[in-house]
Each structure stands twice: as C-alpha cells, then as structure tokens.
PAGUVEX-63941 format. One record per residue (C-alpha): x, y, z; residue in one letter; residue number from 1. Coordinates in steps of 0.25 Angstrom, whole numbers, plus 5000, padded with zeros to 4 digits. Layout:
REM residues N
      x      y      z   aa     i
      X      Y      Z    A   NUM
...
END
This chain:
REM residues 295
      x      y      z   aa     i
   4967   5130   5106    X     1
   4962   5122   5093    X     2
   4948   5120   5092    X     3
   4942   5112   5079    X     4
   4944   5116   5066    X     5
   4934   5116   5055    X     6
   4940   5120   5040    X     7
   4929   5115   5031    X     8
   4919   5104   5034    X     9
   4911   5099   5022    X    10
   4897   5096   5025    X    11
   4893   5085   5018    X    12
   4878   5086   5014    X    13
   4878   5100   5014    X    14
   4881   5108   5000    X    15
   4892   5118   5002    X    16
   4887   5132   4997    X    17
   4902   5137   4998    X    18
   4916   5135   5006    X    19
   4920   5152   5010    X    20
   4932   5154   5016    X    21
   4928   5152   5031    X    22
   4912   5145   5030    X    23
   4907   5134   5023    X    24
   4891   5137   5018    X    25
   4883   5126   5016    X    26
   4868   5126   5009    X    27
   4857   5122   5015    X    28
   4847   5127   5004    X    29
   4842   5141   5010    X    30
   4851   5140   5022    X    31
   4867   5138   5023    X    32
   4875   5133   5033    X    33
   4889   5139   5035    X    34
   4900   5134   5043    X    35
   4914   5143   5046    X    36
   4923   5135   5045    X    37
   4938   5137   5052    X    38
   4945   5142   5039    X    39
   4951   5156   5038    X    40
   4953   5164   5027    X    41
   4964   5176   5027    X    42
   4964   5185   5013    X    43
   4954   5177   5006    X    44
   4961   5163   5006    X    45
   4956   5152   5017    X    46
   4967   5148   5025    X    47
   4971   5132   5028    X    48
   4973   5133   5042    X    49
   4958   5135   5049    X    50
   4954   5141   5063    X    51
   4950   5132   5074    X    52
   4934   5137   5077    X    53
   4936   5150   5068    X    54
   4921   5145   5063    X    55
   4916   5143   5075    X    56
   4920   5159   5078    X    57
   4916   5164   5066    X    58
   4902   5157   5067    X    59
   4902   5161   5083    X    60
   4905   5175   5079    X    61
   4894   5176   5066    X    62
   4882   5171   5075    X    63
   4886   5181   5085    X    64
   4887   5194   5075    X    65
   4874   5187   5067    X    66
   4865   5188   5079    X    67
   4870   5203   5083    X    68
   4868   5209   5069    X    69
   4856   5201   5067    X    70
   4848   5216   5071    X    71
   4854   5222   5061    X    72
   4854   5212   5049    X    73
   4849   5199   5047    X    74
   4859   5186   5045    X    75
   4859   5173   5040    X    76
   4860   5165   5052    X    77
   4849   5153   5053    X    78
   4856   5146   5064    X    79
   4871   5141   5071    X    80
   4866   5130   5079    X    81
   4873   5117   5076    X    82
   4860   5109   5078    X    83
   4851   5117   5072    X    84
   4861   5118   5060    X    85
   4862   5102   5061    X    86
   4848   5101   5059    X    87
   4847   5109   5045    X    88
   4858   5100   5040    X    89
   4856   5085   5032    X    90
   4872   5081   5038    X    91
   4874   5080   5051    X    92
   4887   5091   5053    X    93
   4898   5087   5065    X    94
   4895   5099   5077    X    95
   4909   5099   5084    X    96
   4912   5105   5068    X    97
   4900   5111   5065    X    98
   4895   5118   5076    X    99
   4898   5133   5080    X   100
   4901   5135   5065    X   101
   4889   5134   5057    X   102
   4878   5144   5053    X   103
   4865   5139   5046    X   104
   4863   5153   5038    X   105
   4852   5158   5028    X   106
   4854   5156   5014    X   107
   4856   5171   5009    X   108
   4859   5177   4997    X   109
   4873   5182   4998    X   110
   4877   5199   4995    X   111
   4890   5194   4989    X   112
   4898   5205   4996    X   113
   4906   5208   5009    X   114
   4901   5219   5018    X   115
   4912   5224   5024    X   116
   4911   5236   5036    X   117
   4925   5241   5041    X   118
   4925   5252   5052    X   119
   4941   5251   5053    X   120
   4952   5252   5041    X   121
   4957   5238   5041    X   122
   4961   5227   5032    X   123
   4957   5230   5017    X   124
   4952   5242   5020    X   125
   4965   5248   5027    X   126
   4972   5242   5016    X   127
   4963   5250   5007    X   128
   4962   5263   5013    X   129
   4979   5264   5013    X   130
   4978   5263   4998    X   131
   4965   5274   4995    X   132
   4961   5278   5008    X   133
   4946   5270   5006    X   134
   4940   5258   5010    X   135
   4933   5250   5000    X   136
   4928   5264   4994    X   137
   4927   5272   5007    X   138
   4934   5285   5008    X   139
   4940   5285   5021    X   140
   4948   5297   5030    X   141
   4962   5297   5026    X   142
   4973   5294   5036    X   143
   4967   5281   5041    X   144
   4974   5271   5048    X   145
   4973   5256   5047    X   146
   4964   5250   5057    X   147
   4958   5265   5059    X   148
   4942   5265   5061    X   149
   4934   5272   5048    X   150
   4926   5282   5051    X   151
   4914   5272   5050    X   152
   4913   5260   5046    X   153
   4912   5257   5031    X   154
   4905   5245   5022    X   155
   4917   5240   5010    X   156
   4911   5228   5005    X   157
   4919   5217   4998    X   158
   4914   5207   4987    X   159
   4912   5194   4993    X   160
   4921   5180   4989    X   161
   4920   5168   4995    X   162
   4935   5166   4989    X   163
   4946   5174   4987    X   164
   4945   5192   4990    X   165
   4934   5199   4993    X   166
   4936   5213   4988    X   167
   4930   5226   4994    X   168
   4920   5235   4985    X   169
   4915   5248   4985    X   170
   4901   5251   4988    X   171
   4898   5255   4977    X   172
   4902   5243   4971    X   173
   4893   5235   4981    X   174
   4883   5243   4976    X   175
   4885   5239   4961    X   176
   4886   5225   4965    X   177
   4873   5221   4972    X   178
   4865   5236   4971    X   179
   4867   5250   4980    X   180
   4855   5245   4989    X   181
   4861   5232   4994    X   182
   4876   5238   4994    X   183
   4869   5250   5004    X   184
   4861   5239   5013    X   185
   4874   5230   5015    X   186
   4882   5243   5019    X   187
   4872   5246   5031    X   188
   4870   5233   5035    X   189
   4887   5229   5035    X   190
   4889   5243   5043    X   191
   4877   5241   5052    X   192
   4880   5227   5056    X   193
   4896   5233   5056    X   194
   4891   5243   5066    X   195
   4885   5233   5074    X   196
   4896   5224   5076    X   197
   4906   5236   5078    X   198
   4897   5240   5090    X   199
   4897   5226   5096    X   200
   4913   5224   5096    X   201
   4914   5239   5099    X   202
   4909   5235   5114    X   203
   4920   5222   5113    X   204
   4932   5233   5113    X   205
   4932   5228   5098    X   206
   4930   5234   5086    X   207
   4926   5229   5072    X   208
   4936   5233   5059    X   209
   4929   5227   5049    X   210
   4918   5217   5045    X   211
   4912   5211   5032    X   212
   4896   5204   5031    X   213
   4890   5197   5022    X   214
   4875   5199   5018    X   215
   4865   5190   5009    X   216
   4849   5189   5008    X   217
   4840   5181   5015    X   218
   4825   5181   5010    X   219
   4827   5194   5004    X   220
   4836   5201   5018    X   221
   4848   5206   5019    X   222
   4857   5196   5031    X   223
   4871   5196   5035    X   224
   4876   5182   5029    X   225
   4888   5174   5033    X   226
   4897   5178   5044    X   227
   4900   5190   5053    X   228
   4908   5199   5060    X   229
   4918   5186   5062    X   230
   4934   5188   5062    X   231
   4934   5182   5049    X   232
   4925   5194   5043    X   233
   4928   5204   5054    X   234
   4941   5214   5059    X   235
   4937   5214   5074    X   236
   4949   5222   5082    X   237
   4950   5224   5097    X   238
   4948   5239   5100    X   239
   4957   5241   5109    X   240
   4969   5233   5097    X   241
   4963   5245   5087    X   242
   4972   5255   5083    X   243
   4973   5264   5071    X   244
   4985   5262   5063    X   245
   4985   5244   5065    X   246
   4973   5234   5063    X   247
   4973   5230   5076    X   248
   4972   5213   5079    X   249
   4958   5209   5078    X   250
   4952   5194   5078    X   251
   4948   5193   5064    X   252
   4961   5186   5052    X   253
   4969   5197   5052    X   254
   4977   5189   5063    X   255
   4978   5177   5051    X   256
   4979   5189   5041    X   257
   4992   5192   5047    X   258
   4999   5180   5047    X   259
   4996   5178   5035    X   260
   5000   5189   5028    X   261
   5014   5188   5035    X   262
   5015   5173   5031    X   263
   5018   5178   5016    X   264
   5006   5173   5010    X   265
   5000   5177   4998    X   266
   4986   5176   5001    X   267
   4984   5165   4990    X   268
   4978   5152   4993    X   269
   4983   5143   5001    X   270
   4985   5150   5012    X   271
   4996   5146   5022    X   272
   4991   5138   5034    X   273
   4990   5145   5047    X   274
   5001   5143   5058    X   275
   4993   5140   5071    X   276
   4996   5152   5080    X   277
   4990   5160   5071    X   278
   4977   5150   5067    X   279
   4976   5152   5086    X   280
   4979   5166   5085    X   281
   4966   5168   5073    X   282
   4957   5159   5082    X   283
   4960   5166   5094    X   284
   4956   5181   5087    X   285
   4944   5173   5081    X   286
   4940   5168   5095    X   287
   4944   5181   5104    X   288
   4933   5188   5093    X   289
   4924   5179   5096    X   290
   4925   5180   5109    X   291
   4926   5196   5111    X   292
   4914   5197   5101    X   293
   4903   5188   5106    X   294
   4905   5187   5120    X   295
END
C-alpha cells in the first residue's frame, strides 16, 4: 500500500544549512532541525524514485536506538515532538508532512569521519579482504568466507562526504587526521555502542553485519550526531538467513543494490528510476525492520 511521499520540501523562513542525500538540516542558531526526507541513495548517487514514509522509519528507528544507547554516549536529540518542534519555528510547517520525520538536534561540532564497526565480512570489506586478505588495515585469518563473522568486531573508519564516495582509512590515518587521542576515543565508543546494539538484535534472532556513526561536540562532549543503526546506515540480517559463504537478505539497500547493479547502470548520475515492485519490496524490508527491532 502507498502511503505519502515526501522527497524534498523547502521551508521557507528557515535557512538550509545543507541538502544530504537522505536529510534536509536546517539552522536554527545553536540548534538544527533535520528532516529525512524519502529519497534513497544506492553507491553514492540519490535516486529519482523516493520511498513512501522511508523517513518516517528512519526517524522511528533513530529515536528508538538514541534513547537506548543514551547510557553509553550522549546524542544530540533536543526533541521529536511535532508541537513542541512547531513552537521553536517562525513558519507554520504542514503536520500530515512533517510530522514523524523531524528532529530538533543540538548544534555540534561535527568529527568529519565515518565510524564504521563490522562484525561480519560483507560489502567493501569482503570485497577487500578477496584481494589482500585485510579489512581497512586489519590482518584477518586467512580462509574466510563472505558473509563469515570476524573474530571480533572491528572499527574501519571512512572519510565523510555529503557527495559522492566515502573511502575507508586506516587508523593510523585517523589518527593523523584529527590526533591519536580522538581517533582511540571514537574506536571505543563506535564498538561499545556496536556491542550494544548487537546484544539487543541478538535477542531478535537478528544479527548486526555492520554499522557506521557519526559523532560531534556539544559544549565541549563527545555525542553521537545524526542518524543510527537505521537500514540506510546498517546491514541487519536474520539469523536464521546467515550462512557463511552468501550475504544473506537483510532489510537494509542491498535489495535496491541488486537491482540496480543488474540494471546495467554505471553508478553515475542520473540514476534510473525505480520500477515499482522493487520501490514495495525496499519499503516492506524497511518496515519488517522496524517492526522486528522496536517492538
């Protein structure tokens, strides 16, 4: 069933800090306000065709992971209540749009970097590991198989764009780029909040292939920013689908991946539009992890 659809809506009023590939961040002087729009993004490049409420889960799914990792580190999440959001605002914003997909967020000091964890060889990091048998600079047993679990998990961060590729670096890298002290506190936090997470799915028959976090300060303290654990950012498989030797189906793009990459696409803008059984087939995966993770 079709629900509304909501690509990009311009505030007017309001001054856009930046347009990202999935969420609009407006600034409202030392806080923001984000909204996730219904666009998609597969390899980097936003995709013409939205899914129906895809923002509405996302936000769904970030409230929920916010208020359980809130223990282990702080986040940036002032409020999502449509009227109490209405009442920080100088416009007047439509609620059957608005509502569901909004956070008004501290303003923080972004760590321009990815904090990626991965606890099984998937993605980039299978693709890495067939070629040199290491994952972002990790030396890991030979003999692997894809979608194998690592013997722990492991922290590959990546620099951060808001277009175009994010590419994975070394730690030691990170640790040139914004100091060893930094670098070492992300890598603790990312796996403890990783850990976390795993734990909780863990007791959902689900298990948690790989992840990425933002971070940033706030009055001198180091918060998760932005989204997460959310099937745009996260590789969510069923346990009992997993098997060494396949990625298994999970609910995050990799269904849109798919298609895509059979469609004879060349990954350069503009992407083709999406037929519509596989635009129902994304935002039932998208709602079945919604459903599995927070009830």
């Amino acid at each position: 069933m079709m629900t509304s659809t909501v690509s990009s809506v311009d505030i007017p009023g309001l001054k856009l800090l930046r347009r990202g590939k999935v969420r609009d961040v407006y600034d409202l002087g030392e806080k923001l306000l984000i909204v996730a729009s219904d666009r998609l993004s597969a390899f980097d490049v936003v995709l013409p065709t939205p899914i129906p409420d895809k923002g509405k889960i996302l936000t769904t799914a970030a409230l929920f992971w916010f208020d359980l990792t809130k223990n282990v580190v702080p986040n940036h999440l002032i409020t999502a209540d449509f009227d109490a959001i209405q009442k920080e605002l100088p416009v007047k914003l439509d609620k059957n749009w608005f509502d569901g997909r909004m956070m008004l967020v501290h303003k923080a000091k972004r760590v321009d970097v990815e904090c990626v964890a991965r606890a099984y060889l998937a993605g980039s990091g299978w693709k890495e590991y067939k070629v040199n048998g290491n994952v972002v600079g990790h030396s890991l047993p030979a003999g692997l198989k894809e979608a194998d679990k690592l013997p722990s998990p492991i922290f590959t961060p990546a620099t951060k764009a808001d277009e175009g590729h994010d590419e994975n670096i070394s730690r030691e890298r990170l640790a040139e780029m914004i100091g060893p002290e930094l670098a070492k506190k992300l890598e603790e936090l990312t796996l403890r909040v990783f850990r976390l997470a795993s734990e909780h799915l863990a007791k959902k028959d689900l298990l948690l292939a790989d992840t990425k976090f933002e971070f940033g300060f706030i009055n001198g303290g180091l918060c998760l920013i932005d989204e997460i654990l959310t099937p745009d950012s996260s590789r969510v498989w069923e346990k009992r689908d997993w098997k060494p030797g396949k990625t298994p189906d999970g609910f995050d793009k990799q269904f849109v991946r798919d298609y895509l990459e059979k469609s004879g696409w060349n990954k350069q803008p503009p992407a083709p539009a999406l037929p519509a059984d596989v635009v129902e087939g994304t935002l039932s995966r998208y709602r079945e992890f919604l459903s599995k993770v927070t009830k």
